[in-house]
NUKE-712481 format. One record per residue (C-alpha): residue number from 0; residue in one letter; chain; x negated, y, z. Coordinates in steps of 0.25 Angstrom, whole numbers. Example, Ala and Ser with C-alpha at 12.3 -4.5 7.8 and 13.67 -1.06 7.14 Angstrom:
BEGIN
ATOM, nr, rest, kette, u, v, w
ATOM, 0, A, A, -49, -18, 31 $
ATOM, 1, S, A, -55, -4, 29 $
// end
This chain:
BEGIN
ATOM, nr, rest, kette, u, v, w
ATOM, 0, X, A, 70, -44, 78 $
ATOM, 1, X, A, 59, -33, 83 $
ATOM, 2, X, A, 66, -20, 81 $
ATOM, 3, X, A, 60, -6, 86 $
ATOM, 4, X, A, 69, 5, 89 $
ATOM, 5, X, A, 63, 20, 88 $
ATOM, 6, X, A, 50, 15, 94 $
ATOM, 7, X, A, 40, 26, 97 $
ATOM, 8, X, A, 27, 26, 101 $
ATOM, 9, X, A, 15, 35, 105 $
ATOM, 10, X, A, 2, 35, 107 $
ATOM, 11, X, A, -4, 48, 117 $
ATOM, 12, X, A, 6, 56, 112 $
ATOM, 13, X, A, 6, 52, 96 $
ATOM, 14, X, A, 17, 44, 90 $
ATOM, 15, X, A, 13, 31, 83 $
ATOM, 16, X, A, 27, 26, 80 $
ATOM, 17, X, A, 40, 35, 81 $
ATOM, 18, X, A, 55, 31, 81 $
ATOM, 19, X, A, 52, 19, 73 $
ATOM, 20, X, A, 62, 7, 73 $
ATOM, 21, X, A, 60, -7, 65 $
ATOM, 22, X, A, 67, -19, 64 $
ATOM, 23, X, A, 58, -34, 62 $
ATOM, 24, X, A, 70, -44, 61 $
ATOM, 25, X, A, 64, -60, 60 $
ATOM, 26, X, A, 62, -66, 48 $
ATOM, 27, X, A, 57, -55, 39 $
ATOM, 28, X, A, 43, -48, 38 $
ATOM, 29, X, A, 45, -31, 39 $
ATOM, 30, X, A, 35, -22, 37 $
ATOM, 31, X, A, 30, -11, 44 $
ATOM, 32, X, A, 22, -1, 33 $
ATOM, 33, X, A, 16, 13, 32 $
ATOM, 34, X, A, 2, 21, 33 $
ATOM, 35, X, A, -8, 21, 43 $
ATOM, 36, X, A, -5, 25, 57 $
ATOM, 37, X, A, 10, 25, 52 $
ATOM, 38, X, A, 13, 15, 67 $
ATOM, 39, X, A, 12, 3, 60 $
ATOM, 40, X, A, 3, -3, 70 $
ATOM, 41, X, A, 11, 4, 82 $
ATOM, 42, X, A, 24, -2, 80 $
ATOM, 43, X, A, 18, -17, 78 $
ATOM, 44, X, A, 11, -15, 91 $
ATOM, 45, X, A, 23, -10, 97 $
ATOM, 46, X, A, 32, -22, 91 $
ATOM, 47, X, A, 19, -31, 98 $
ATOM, 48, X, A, 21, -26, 111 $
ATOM, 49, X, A, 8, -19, 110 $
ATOM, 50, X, A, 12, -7, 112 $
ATOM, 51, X, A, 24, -2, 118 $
ATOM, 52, X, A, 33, 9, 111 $
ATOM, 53, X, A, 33, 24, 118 $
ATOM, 54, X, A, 48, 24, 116 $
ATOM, 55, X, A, 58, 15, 105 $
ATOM, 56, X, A, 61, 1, 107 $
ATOM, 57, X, A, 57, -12, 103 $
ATOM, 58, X, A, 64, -25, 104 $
ATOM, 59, X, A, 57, -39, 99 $
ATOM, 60, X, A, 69, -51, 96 $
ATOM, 61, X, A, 77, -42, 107 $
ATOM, 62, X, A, 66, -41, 117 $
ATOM, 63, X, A, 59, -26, 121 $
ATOM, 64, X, A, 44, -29, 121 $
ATOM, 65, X, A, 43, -20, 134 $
ATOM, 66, X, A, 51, -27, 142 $
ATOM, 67, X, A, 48, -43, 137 $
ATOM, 68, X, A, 34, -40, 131 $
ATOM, 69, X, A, 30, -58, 133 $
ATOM, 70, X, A, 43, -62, 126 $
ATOM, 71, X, A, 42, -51, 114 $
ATOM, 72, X, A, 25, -57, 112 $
ATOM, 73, X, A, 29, -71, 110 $
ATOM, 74, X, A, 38, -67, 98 $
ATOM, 75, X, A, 29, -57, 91 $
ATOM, 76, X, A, 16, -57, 88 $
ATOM, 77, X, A, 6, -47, 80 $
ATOM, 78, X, A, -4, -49, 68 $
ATOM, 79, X, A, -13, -37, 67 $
ATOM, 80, X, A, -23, -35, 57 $
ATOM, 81, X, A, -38, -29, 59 $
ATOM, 82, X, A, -35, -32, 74 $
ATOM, 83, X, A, -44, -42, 83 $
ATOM, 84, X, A, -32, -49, 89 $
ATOM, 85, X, A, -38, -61, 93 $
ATOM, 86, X, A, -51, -65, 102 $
ATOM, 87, X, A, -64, -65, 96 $
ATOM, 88, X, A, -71, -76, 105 $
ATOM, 89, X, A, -62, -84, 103 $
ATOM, 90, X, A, -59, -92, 91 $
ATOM, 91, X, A, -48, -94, 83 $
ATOM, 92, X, A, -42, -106, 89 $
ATOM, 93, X, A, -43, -100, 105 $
ATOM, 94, X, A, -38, -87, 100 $
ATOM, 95, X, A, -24, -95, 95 $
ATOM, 96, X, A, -23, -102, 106 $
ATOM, 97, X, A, -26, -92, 116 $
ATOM, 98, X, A, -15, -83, 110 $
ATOM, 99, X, A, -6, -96, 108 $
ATOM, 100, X, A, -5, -98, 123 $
ATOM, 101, X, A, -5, -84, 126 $
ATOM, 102, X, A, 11, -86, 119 $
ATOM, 103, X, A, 12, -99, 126 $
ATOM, 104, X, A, 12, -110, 115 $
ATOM, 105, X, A, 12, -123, 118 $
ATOM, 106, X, A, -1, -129, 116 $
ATOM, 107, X, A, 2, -141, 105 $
ATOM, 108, X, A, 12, -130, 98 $
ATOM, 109, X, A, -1, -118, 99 $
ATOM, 110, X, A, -11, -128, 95 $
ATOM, 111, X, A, -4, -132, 80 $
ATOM, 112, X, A, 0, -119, 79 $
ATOM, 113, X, A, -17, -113, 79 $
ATOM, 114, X, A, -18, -124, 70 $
ATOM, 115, X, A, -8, -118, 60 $
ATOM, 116, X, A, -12, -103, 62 $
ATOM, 117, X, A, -29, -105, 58 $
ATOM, 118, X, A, -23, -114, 48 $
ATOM, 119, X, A, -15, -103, 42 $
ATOM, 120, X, A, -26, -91, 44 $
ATOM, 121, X, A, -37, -99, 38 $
ATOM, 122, X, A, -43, -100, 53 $
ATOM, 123, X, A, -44, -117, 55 $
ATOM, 124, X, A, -58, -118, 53 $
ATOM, 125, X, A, -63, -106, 62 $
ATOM, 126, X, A, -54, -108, 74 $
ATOM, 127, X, A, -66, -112, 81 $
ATOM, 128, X, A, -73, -100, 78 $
ATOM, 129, X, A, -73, -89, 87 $
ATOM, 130, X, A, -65, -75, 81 $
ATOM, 131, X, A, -77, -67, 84 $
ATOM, 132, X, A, -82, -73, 71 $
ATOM, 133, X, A, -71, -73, 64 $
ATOM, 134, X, A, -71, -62, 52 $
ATOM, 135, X, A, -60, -52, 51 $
ATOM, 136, X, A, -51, -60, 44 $
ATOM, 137, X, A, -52, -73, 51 $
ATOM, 138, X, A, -48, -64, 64 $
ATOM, 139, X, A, -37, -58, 57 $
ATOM, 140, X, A, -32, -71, 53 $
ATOM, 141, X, A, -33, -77, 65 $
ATOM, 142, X, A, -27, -63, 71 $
ATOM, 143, X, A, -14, -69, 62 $
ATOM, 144, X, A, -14, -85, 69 $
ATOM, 145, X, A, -14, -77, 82 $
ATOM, 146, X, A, -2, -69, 77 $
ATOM, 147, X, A, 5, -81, 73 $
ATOM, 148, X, A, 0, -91, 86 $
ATOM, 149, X, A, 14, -89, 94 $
ATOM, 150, X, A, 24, -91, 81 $
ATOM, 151, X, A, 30, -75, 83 $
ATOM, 152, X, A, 44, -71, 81 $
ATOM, 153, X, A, 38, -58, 77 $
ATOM, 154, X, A, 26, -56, 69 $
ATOM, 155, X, A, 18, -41, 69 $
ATOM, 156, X, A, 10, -41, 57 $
ATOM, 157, X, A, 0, -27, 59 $
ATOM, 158, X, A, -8, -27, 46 $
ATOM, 159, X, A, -11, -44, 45 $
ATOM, 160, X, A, -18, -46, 34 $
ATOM, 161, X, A, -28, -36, 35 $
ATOM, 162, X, A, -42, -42, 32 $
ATOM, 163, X, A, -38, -55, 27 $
ATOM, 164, X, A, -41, -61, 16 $
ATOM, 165, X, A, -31, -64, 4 $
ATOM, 166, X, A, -26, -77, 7 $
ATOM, 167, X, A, -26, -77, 21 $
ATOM, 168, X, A, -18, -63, 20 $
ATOM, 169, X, A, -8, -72, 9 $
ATOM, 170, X, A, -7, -82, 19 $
ATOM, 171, X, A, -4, -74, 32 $
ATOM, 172, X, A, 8, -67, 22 $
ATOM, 173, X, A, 14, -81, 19 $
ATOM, 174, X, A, 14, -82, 33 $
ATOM, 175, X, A, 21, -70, 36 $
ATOM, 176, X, A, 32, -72, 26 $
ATOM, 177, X, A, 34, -85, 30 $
ATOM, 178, X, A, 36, -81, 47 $
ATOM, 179, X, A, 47, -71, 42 $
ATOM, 180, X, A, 55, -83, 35 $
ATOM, 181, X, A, 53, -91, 48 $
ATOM, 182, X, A, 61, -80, 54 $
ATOM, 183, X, A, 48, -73, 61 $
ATOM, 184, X, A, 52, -55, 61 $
ATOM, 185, X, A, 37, -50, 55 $
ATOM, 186, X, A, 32, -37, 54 $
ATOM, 187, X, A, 21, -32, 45 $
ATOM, 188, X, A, 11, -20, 45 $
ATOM, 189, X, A, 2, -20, 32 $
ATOM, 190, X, A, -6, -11, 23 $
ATOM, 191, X, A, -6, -21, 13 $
ATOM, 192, X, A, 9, -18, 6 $
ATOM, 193, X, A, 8, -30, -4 $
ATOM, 194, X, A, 9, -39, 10 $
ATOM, 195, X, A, 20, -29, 15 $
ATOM, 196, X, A, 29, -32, 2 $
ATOM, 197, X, A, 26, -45, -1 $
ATOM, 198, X, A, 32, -50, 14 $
ATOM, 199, X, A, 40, -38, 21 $
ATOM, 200, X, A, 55, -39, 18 $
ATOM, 201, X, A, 57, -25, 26 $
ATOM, 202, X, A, 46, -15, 28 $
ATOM, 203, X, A, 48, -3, 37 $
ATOM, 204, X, A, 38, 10, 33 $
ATOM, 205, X, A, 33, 20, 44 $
ATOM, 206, X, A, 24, 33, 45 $
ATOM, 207, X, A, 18, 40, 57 $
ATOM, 208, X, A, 26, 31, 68 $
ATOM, 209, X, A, 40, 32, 60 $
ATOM, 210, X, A, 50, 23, 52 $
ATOM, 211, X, A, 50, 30, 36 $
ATOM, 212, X, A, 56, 18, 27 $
ATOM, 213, X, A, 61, 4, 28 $
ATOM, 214, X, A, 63, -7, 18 $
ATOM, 215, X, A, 60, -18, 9 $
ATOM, 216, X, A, 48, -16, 2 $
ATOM, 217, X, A, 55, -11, -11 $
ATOM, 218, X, A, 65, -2, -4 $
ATOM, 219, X, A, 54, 5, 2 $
ATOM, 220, X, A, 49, 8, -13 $
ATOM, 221, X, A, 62, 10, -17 $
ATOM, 222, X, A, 65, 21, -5 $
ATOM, 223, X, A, 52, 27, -9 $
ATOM, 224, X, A, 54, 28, -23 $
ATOM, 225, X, A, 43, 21, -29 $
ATOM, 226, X, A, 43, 15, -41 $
ATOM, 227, X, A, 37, 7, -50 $
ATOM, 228, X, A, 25, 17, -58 $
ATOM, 229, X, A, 20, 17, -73 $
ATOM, 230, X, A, 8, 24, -77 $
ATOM, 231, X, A, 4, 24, -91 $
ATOM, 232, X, A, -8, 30, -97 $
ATOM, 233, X, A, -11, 38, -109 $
ATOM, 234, X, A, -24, 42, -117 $
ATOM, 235, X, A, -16, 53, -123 $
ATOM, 236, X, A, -3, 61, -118 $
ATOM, 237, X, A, 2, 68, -128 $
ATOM, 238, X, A, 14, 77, -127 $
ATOM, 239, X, A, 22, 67, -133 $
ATOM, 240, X, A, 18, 57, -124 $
ATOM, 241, X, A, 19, 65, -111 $
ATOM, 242, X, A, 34, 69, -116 $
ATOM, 243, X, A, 39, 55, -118 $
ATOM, 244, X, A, 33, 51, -104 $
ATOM, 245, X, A, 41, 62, -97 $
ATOM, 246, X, A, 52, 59, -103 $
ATOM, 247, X, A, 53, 44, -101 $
ATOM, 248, X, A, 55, 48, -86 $
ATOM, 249, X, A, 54, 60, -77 $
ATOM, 250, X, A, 44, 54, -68 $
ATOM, 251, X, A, 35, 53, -75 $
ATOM, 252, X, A, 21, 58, -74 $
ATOM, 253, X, A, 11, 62, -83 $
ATOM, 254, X, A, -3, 62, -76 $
ATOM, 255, X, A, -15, 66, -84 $
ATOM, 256, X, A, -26, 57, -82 $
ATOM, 257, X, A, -35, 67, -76 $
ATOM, 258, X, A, -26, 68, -66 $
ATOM, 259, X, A, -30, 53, -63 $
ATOM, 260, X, A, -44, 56, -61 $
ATOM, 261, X, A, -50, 55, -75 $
ATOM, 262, X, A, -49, 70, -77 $
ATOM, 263, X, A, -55, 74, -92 $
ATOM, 264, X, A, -61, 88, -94 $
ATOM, 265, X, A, -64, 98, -106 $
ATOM, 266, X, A, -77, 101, -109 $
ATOM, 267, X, A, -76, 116, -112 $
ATOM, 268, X, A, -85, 126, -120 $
ATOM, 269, X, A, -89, 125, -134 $
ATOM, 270, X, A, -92, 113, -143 $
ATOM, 271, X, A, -94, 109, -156 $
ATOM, 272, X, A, -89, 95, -157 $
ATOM, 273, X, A, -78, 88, -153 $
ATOM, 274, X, A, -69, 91, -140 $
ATOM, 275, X, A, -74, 84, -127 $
ATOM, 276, X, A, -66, 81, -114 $
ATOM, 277, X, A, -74, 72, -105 $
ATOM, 278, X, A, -70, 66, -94 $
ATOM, 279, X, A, -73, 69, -79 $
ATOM, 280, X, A, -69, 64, -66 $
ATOM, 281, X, A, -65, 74, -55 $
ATOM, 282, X, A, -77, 81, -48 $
ATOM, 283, X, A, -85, 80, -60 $
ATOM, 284, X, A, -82, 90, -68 $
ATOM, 285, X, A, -93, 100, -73 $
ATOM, 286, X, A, -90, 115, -73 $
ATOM, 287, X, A, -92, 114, -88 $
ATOM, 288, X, A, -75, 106, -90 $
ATOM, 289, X, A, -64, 110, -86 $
ATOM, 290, X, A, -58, 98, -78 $
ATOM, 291, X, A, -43, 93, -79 $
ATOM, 292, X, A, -36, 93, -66 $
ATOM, 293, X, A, -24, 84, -62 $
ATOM, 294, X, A, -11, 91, -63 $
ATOM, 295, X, A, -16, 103, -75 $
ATOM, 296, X, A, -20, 93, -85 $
ATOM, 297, X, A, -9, 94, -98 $
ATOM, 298, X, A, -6, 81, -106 $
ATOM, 299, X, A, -13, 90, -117 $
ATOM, 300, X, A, -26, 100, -114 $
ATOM, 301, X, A, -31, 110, -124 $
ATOM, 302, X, A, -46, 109, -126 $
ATOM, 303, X, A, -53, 121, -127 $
ATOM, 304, X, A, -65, 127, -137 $
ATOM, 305, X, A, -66, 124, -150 $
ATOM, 306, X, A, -70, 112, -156 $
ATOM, 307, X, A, -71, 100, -167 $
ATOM, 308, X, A, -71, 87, -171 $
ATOM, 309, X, A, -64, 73, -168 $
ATOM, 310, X, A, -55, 70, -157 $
ATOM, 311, X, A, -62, 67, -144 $
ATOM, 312, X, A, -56, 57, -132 $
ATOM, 313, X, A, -62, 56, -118 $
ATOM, 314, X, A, -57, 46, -109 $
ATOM, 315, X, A, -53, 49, -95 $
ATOM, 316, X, A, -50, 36, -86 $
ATOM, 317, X, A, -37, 34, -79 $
ATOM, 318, X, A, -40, 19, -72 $
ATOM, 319, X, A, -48, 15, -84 $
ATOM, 320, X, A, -36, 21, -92 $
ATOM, 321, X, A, -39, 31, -104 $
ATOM, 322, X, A, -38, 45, -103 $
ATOM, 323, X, A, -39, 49, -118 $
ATOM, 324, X, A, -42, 65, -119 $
ATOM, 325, X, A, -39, 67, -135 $
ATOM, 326, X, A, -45, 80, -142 $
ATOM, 327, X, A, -39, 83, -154 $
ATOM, 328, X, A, -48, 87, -167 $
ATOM, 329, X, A, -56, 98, -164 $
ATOM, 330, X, A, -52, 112, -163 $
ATOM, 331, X, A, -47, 122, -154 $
ATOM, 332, X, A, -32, 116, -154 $
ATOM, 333, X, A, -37, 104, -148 $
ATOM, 334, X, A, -31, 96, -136 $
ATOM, 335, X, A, -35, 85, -127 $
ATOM, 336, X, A, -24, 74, -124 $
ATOM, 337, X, A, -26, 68, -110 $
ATOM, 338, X, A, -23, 54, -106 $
ATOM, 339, X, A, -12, 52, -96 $
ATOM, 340, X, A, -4, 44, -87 $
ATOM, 341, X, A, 13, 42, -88 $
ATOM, 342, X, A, 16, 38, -75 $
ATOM, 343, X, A, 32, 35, -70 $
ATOM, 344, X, A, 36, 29, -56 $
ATOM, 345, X, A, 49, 22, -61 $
ATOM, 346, X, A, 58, 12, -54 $
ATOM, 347, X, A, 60, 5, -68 $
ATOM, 348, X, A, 51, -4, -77 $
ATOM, 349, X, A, 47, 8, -85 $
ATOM, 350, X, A, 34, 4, -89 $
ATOM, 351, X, A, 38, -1, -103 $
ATOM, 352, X, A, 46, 10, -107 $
ATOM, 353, X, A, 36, 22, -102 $
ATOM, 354, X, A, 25, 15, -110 $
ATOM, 355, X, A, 34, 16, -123 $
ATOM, 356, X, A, 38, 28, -123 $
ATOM, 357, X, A, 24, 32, -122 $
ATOM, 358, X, A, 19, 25, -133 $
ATOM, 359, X, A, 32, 30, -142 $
ATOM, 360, X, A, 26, 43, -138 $
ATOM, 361, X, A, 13, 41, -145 $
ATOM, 362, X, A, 6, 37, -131 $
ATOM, 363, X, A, -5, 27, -130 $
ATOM, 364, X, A, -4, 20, -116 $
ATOM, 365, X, A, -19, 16, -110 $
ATOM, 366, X, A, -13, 10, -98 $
ATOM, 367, X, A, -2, 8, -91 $
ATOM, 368, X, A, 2, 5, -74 $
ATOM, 369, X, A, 13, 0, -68 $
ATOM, 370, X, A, 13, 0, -53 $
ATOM, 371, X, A, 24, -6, -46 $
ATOM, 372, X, A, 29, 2, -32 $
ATOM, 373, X, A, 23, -3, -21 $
ATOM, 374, X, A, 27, -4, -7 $
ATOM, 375, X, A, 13, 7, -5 $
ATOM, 376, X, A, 21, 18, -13 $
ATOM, 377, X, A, 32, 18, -4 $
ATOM, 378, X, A, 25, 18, 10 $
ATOM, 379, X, A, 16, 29, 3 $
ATOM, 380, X, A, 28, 38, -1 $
ATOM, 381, X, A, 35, 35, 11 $
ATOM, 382, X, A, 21, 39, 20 $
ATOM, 383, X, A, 22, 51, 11 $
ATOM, 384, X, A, 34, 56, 14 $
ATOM, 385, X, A, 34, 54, 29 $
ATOM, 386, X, A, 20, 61, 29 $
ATOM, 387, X, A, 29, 73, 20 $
ATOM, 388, X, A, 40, 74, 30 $
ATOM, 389, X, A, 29, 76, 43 $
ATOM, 390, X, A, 21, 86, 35 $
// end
């Protein structure tokens, strides 16, 4: 296994990666996640023998990098995405082989395996082009055969996938999943979390330099607390609504849709027909409304001046949702109803019974969300709460 043990390392003074320890056994693929400039990249160049650590150990299959630096390469090998890591005046098939021999492999054996790695990057019919006019992701996919030529015990995957297409993206995961059944130890830096859940059994998350959280993809949401989340909207929330959504369950939320953005205003001053609210969007509101504001908008506003007629409704949009705003019959005890959203994070199947106690309620649901927890939320909430403990 690769393990690191309080490893620490700075540049000019500043710490990149403090008192971080990680353990890579074989035959599984572990992720290493978190925020820009977190030290991802760091530690993988580190585990590489890229760099060497200020202080902390490393060990590679037993062996210290420092000291037996040749041994440690022809086990591992690194995979980094946006980074020219092969030659560009040289094509794709000399840029195998050179780097073939450079681990020593028998000619016959590094031959069929060249073969075998353009085949699986999509390469075959350039491989007597020159890189230099390859595109981006034809270097990057040859970028992956390189990090394949010498069969590594250890593979560092920095970001692989980025700027491939779909299926060559598809593909390179297959592979990877299938190395770590062979019994090859894989580790995986990516910004795309679908990847990171679909292949990592163990995924450790960092920020500023420094271990925060380990686990499975869904302990990690577990740990964090995030839960699946429902969001129902409502044309109208009546008071009778808004009481039976609060008491379904104390978590949840009432948020007016002007809070959302689609913020509806009262014409004020005197008029003759029928009540007016029209809708307008932040930072274009004329001096003559009075503009709603997230966080002071009540599930029920009085409207102002006198007035007569029929009902009035303006829509205000919440996602191409309905934001009903209901006047009542003219006269100076109207109201305006606003539209809302019922929102509850929940770790149970609520959806069903949230929407039903709405409708018994009198509510008339426009739309309704259900957004699973995501491995996103919790390396979010965890970046949160390191950032809070600094601050």
């Amino acid at each position: 296994m690769i393990e690191t043990k309080h490893l620490r390392k700075e540049f000019g003074g500043k710490v990149a990666v403090e008192d971080l320890s990680l353990t890579i056994p074989r035959g599984r693929v572990t992720g290493l996640l978190g925020l820009n400039g977190a030290g991802k990249t760091t530690t993988i160049k580190i585990l590489a023998t890229l760099l060497r650590p200020t202080s902390g150990t490393v060990t590679v299959g037993g062996l210290d990098p420092g000291n037996t630096p040749h041994t440690v390469r022809r086990r591992i090998n690194l995979i980094a995405g946006g980074e020219r890591m092969v030659y560009a005046r040289m094509t794709g098939r000399e840029n195998l082989w050179y780097f073939g021999q450079l681990y020593d492999i028998p000619g016959k054996v590094l031959k069929s395996r060249i073969g075998e790695l353009l085949e699986l990057v999509g390469l075959t019919a350039a491989a007597g082009t020159r890189v230099e006019q390859y595109s981006r992701g034809m270097t990057q996919r040859l970028s992956i055969a390189r990090g394949l030529i010498n069969d590594p015990d250890y593979l560092l995957l920095d970001e692989p996938t980025l700027g491939l297409d779909a299926p060559i993206a598809r593909d390179l995961r297959k592979v990877v999943a299938e190395l770590a059944e062979r019994g090859k130890g894989v580790l995986l830096t990516s910004h795309y979390l679908a990847e990171v859940e679909q292949l990592c059994e163990h995924v450790y998350v960092i920020g500023d330099g420094r271990h925060l959280a380990e686990g499975s993809p869904g302990e990690l949401m577990a740990q964090t607390g995030c839960h699946r989340r429902v969001r129902i909207t409502v044309s109208e929330l009546t008071p009778e609504v808004e009481a039976a959504a609060l008491a379904f369950d104390d978590r949840v939320r009432i948020i007016p849709l002007a809070e959302s953005g689609g913020g509806a205003v009262e014409r004020r001053g005197a008029r003759s027909g029928p009540g007016v609210v029209e809708r307008q969007r932040a930072g274009s509101v004329p001096d003559s409304v009075e503009r709603q504001t997230a966080g002071s908008v009540p599930s029920s506003v009085e409207r102002r001046g006198a007035g007569s007629g029929p009902a009035a409704v303006e829509g205000a949009g919440l996602g191409g949702g309905i934001a009903g705003r209901v006047l009542t019959d003219g006269g100076a005890g109207d109201v305006i109803r606003t539209g809302a959203v019922i929102e509850l994070s929940h770790p149970g199947d609520v959806a069903g019974a949230l929407t039903k106690a709405v409708i018994a309620a009198g509510g008339e649901p426009s739309g309704l969300e259900i957004a699973e927890p995501s491995l996103e939320d919790a390396i979010l909430a965890l970046s949160d709460r390191s950032m809070a403990v600094v601050a």
